[in-house]
N, C-alpha and C positions, 0 to 999 in steps of 0.2 A: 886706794881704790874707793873707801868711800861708800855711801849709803846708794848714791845712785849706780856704782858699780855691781854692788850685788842685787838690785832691783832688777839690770837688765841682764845678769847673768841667770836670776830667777825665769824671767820672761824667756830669752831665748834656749833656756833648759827645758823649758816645760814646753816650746813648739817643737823640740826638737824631737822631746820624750813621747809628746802626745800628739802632735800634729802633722809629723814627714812619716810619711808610710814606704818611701824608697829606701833599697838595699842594696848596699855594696858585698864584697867577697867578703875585704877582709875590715870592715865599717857595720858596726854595729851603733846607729843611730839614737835609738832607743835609750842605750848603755849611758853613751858618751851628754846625752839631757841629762840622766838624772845625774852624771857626774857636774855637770854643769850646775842644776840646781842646788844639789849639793854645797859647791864652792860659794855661789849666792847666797846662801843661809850664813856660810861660815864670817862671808866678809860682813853681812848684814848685823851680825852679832859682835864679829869684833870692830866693825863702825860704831857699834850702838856702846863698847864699853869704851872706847877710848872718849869719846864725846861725853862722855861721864866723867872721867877723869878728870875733862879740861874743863869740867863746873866746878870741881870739887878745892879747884887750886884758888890759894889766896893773896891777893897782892899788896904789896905795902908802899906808899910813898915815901918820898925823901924830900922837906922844906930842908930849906936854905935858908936859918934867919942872922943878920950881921947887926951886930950893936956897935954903933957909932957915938953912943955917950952924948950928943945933944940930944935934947929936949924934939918932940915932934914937931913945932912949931917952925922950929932952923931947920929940921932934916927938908923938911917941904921948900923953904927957897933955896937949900943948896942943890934940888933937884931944878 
């Protein structure tokens, strides 16, 4: 989901929570923002630690070096 997932689960939590004033029976609008917000917070927090984790990691190369026992002078015109 991601850091912009839970930006716009934030957004559309808090119009939902704060800004629709219609009501259903069995739709409690209100409720279901701040569940929304909610879930926004959580993904926004675990976006923000996995993206930490992928700094924290270290990588190693691997050279390939071949000794062919002449002198560099010969290696160059055998190329």
């Amino acid at each position: 989901m991601g850091i912009g997932g839970g930006i716009f689960l934030l957004v559309v939590g808090a119009i939902m929570a704060f800004g629709v004033r219609d009501s259903f029976d069995a739709i409690d609008l209100t409720v279901i923002g701040y569940i929304c917000m909610g879930a926004g917070v959580l993904a926004l927090i675990l976006a923000i630690v996995v993206n930490a984790q992928r700094n924290r990691t270290a990588h190693t190369a691997t050279v390939e070096h071949r000794e062919t026992g002449l002198p560099p002078e010969e290696r160059r015109r055998e190329l």
